[in-house]
TIMITI-768080 format. One record per residue (C-alpha): x, y negated, z; residue in one letter. Coordinates in steps of 0.02 Angstrom, whole numbers, plus 50000, padded with zeros to 5 digits. Example, Ala and Ser with C-alpha at 12.3 -4.5 7.8 and 13.67 -1.06 7.14 Angstrom:
// TIMITI-768080
u 50615, v 50225, w 50390, rest a .
u 50684, v 50053, w 50357, rest s .
// end
This chain:
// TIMITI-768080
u 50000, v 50000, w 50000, rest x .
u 50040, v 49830, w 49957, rest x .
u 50002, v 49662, w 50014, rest x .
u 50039, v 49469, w 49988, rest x .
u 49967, v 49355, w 50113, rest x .
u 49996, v 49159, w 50185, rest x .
u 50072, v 49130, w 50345, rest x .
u 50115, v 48973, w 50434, rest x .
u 50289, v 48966, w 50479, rest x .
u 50283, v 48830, w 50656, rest x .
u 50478, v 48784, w 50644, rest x .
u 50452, v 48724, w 50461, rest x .
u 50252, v 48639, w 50454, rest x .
u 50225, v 48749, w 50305, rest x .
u 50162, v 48913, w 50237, rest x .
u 50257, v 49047, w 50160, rest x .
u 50211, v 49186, w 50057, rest x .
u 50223, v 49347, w 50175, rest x .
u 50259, v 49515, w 50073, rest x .
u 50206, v 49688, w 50146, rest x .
u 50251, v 49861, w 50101, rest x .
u 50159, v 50004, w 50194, rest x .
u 50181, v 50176, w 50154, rest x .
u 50000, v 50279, w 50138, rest x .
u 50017, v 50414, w 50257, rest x .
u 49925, v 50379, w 50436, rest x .
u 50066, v 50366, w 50567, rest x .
u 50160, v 50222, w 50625, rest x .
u 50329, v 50160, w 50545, rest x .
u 50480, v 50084, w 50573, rest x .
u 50482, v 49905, w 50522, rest x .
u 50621, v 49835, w 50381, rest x .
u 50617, v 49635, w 50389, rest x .
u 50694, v 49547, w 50243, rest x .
u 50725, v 49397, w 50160, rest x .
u 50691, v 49332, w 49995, rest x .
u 50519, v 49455, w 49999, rest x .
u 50465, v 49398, w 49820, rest x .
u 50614, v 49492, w 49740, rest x .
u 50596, v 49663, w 49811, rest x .
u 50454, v 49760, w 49759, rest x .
u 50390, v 49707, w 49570, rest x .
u 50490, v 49639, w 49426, rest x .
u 50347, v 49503, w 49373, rest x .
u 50368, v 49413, w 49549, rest x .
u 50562, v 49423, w 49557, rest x .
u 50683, v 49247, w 49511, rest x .
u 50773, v 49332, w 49373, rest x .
u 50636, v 49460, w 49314, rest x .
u 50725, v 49605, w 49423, rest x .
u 50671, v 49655, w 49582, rest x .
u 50733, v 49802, w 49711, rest x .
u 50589, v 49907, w 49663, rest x .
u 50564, v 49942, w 49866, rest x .
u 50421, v 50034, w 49868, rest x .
u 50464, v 50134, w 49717, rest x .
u 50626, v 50199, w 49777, rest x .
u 50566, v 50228, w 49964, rest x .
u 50430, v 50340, w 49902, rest x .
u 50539, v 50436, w 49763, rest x .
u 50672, v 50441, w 49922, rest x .
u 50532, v 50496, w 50039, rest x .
u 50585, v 50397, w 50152, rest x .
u 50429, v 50305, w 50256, rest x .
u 50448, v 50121, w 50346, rest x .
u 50354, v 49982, w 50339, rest x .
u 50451, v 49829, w 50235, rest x .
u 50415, v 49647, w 50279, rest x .
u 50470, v 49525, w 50148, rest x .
u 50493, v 49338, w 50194, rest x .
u 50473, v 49234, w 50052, rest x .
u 50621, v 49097, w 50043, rest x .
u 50584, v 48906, w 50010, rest x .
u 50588, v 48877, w 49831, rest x .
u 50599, v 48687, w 49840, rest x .
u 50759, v 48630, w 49770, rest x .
u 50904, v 48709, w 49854, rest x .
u 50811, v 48716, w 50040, rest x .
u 50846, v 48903, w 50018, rest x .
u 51013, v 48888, w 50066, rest x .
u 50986, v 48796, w 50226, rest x .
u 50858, v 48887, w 50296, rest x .
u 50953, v 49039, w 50266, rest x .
u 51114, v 48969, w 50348, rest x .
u 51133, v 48953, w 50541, rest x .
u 51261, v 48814, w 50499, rest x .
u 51296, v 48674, w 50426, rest x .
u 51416, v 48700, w 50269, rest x .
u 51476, v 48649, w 50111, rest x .
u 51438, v 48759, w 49938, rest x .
u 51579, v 48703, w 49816, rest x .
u 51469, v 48767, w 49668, rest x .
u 51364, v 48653, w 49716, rest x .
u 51451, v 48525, w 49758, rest x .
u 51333, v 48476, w 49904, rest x .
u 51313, v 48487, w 50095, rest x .
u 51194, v 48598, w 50163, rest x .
u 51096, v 48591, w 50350, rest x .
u 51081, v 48757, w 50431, rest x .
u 50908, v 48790, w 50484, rest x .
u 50943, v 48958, w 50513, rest x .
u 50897, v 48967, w 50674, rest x .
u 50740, v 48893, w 50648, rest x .
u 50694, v 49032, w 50520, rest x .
u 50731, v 49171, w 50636, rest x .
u 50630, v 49078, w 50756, rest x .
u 50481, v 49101, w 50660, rest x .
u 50550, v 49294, w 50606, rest x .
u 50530, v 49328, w 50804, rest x .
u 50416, v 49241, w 50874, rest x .
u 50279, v 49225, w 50743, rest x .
u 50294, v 49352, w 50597, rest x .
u 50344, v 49515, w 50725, rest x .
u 50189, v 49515, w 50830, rest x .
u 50085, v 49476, w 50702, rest x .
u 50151, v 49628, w 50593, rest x .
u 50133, v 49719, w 50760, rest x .
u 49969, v 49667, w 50785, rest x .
u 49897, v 49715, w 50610, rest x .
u 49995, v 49836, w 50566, rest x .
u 50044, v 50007, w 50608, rest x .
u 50219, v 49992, w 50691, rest x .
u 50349, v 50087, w 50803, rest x .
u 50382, v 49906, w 50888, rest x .
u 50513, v 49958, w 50993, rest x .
u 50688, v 49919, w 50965, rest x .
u 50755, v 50042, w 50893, rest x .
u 50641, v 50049, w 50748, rest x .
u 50653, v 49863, w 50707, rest x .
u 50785, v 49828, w 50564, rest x .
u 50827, v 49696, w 50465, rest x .
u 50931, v 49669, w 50300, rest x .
u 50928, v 49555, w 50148, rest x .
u 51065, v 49501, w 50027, rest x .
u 51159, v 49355, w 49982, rest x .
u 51103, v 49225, w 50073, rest x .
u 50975, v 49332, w 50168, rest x .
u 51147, v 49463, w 50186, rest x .
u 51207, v 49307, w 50298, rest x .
u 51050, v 49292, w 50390, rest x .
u 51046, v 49478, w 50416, rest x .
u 51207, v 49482, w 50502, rest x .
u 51153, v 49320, w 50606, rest x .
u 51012, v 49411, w 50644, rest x .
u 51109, v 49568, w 50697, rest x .
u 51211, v 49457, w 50818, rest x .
u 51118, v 49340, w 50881, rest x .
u 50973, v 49411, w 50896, rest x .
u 51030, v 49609, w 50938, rest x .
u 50896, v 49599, w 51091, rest x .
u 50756, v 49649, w 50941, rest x .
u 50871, v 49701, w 50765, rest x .
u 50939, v 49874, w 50804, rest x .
u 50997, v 49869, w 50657, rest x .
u 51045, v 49733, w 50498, rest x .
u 51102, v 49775, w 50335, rest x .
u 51204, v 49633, w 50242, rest x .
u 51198, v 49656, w 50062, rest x .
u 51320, v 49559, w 49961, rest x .
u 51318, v 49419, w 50126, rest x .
u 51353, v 49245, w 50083, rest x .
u 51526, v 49221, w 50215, rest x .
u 51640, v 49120, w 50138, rest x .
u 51597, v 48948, w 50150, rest x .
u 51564, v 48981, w 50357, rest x .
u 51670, v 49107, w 50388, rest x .
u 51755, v 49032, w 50532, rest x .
u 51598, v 48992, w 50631, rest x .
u 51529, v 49173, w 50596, rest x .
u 51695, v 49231, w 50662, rest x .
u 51713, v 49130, w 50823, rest x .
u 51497, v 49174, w 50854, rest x .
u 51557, v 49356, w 50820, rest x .
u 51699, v 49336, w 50982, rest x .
u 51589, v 49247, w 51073, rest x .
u 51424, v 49313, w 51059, rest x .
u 51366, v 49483, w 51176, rest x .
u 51287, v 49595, w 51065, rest x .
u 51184, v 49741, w 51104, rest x .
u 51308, v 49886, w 51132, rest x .
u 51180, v 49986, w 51012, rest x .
u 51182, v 49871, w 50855, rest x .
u 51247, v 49939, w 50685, rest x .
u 51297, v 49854, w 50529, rest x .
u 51273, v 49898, w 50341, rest x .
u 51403, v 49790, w 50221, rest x .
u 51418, v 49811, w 50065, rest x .
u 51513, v 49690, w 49936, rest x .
u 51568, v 49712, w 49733, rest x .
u 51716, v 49693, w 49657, rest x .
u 51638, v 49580, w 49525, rest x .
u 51536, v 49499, w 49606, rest x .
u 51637, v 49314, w 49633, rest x .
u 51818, v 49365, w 49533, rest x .
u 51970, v 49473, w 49603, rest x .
u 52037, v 49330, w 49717, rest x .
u 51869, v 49301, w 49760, rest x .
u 51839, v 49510, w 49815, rest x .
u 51999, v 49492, w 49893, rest x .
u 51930, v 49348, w 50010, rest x .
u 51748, v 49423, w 50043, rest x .
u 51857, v 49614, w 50076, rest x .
u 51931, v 49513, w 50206, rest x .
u 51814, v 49423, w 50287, rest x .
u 51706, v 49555, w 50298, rest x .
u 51837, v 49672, w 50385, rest x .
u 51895, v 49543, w 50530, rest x .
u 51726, v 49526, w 50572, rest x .
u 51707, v 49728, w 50560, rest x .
u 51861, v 49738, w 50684, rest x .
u 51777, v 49616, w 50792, rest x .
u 51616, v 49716, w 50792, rest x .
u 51699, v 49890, w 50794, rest x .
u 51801, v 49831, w 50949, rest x .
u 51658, v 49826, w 51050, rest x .
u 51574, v 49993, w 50988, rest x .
u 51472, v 49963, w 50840, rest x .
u 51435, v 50069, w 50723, rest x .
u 51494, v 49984, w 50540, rest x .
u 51432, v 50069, w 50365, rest x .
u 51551, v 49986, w 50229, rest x .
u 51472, v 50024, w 50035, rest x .
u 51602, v 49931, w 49914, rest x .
u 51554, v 49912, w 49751, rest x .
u 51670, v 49945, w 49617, rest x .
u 51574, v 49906, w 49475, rest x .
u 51459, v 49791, w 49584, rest x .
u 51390, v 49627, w 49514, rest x .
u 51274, v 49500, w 49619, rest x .
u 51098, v 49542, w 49563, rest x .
u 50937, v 49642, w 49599, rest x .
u 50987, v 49785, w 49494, rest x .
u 51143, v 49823, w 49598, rest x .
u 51069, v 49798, w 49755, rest x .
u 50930, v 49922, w 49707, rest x .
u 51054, v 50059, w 49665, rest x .
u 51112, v 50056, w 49851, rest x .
u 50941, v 50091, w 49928, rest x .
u 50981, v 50285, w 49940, rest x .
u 51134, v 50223, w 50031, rest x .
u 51034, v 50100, w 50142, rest x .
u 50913, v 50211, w 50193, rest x .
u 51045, v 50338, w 50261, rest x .
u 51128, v 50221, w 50380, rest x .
u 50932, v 50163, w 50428, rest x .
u 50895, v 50340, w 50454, rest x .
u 51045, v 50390, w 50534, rest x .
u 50965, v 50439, w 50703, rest x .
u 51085, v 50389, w 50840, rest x .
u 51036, v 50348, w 51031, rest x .
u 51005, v 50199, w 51046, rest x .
// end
């Protein structure tokens, strides 16, 4: 089952576009939040005409959770400050961005999880509450994972946007007490910014792996060699997505 609804996000005075994913048999599920919900379940909807094809693959993978798409701003380039918790400068842009990040995953937590608990038919708990996205919502997905590791159990950062905040997600990382029980999914392509550019993301992503491993999370690393920055990449590693989601460890 699929549905599309409105839902007034408080931190922003506006509505978004709410995406929902439900598989058909009558039990209750583990929840998948995600960003950028308008690109993962049907071509026609997507930004680029190429979506994840969520449902699709979860039932051909017959694997059952229920997946909650936010749908990002798509005036101007507000995207990219509300999924940023900081402040930062995009040099493709050429323009200074706010972070509002924390604002989004205020509405994530405290508006869009009860009412998906409410109406829908969830395994609430910790454990079975996940969240992932990529690019952008791969940043927000890790931010999520950290900050917020009292709810995510688990956050899967596909192709996450580091680089221009790098140091801030590293010094959060150190500073930050994270549930003892939270893992992490990264994943990254070789093609997806240029070979210095890999070389920079491989990096980045490993200090902040050491950081996290240090303390006894479990860390899932899918590189890419092939991988480009699209939809059609990021579908190909839902088999690979749903075994660290699946992987049942005590939590």
């Amino acid at each position: 089952m699929y549905q599309k609804f409105e839902c007034y996000m408080p931190p922003f005075h506006e509505n978004r576009t709410i995406h929902v994913y439900v598989p058909d048999t009558n039990k209750r599920y583990p929840v998948l939040y995600m960003f950028d919900g308008h690109n993962l379940f049907f071509d026609q909807e997507a930004t680029y005409g190429r979506s994840w094809r969520m449902g699709d693959n979860l039932e051909r993978l017959h694997r059952e959770c229920i997946v909650v798409g936010q749908e990002c701003s798509h005036h101007n380039n507000d995207r990219l400050s509300e999924y940023s918790p900081y402040s930062f400068y995009a040099p493709g842009i050429e323009q200074d961005f706010e972070g509002w990040g924390d604002k989004t995953m205020e509405f994530f937590t405290q508006t869009l999880k009860p009412f998906i608990d409410k109406n829908y038919p969830t395994l609430s708990n910790r454990k079975n509450t996940w969240i992932g996205g990529s690019s952008c919502g791969g940043l927000m997905a890790y931010y999520a994972g950290m900050k917020y590791s009292a709810i995510y159990a688990k956050a899967v950062c596909v192709s996450p946007y580091f680089l221009p905040m790098i140091d801030q997600l590293y010094r959060d990382t150190q500073n930050t007490k994270i549930r003892k029980s939270t893992d992490f999914y990264f994943s990254w392509g070789a093609k997806e910014i240029g070979a210095h550019g890999f070389v920079e993301e491989t990096k980045d992503i490993l200090d902040l792996a050491t950081l996290l491993s240090q303390n006894g999370h479990r860390i899932t690393f899918h590189v890419k060699p092939e991988g480009e920055h699209c939809e059609r990449d990021w579908e190909a590693e839902i088999p690979a997505i749903c075994e660290f989601l699946w992987t049942d460890l005590s939590k």
